[in-house]
N, C-alpha and C positions, 0 to 999 in steps of 0.2 A: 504494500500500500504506500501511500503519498503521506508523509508527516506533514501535516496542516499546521502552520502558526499560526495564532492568532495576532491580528493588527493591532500596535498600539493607537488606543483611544485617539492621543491628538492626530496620529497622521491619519486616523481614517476622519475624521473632520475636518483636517485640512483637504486631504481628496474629497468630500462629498463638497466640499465647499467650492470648489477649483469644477468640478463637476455642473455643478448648480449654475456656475457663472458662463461655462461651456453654453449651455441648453440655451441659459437666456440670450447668448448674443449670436444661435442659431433659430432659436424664435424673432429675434429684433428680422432679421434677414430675412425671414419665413414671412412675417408682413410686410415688408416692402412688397416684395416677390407680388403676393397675393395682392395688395394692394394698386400696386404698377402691371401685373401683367408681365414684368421683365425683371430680370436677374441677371446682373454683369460678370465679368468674368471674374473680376478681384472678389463680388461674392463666392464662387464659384469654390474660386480656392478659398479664402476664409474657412468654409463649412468644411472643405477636404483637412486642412489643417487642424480643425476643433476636434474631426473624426479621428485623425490619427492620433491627439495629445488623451482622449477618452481611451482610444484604445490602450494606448503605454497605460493610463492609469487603472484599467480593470485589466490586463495581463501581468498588475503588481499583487496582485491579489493570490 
């Protein structure tokens, strides 16, 4: 089997917090988008780059 550690307390709050802040500034995005009908390229990447900093932080898990 896999020995599991457990996360300590502050850095799993600083990751849900780092996480939480990810979400919102792919929701700010998500309305424009919806909003305008159009999403630019720098969006584009923006949300690729949120995607890949969530990933690094849930493959620390």
């Amino acid at each position: 089997g896999i020995d599991v550690k457990p996360i300590p307390p502050d850095q799993l709050s600083e990751i849900r917090r780092q996480l939480s802040a990810i979400g919102n500034n792919i929701n700010q995005i998500a309305r424009v988008a919806n909003g305008t009908g159009r999403i630019g390229k720098e969006d584009i990447d923006a949300i690729k780059s949120m995607q890949t900093q969530i990933w690094h932080q849930v493959k620390t898990f």
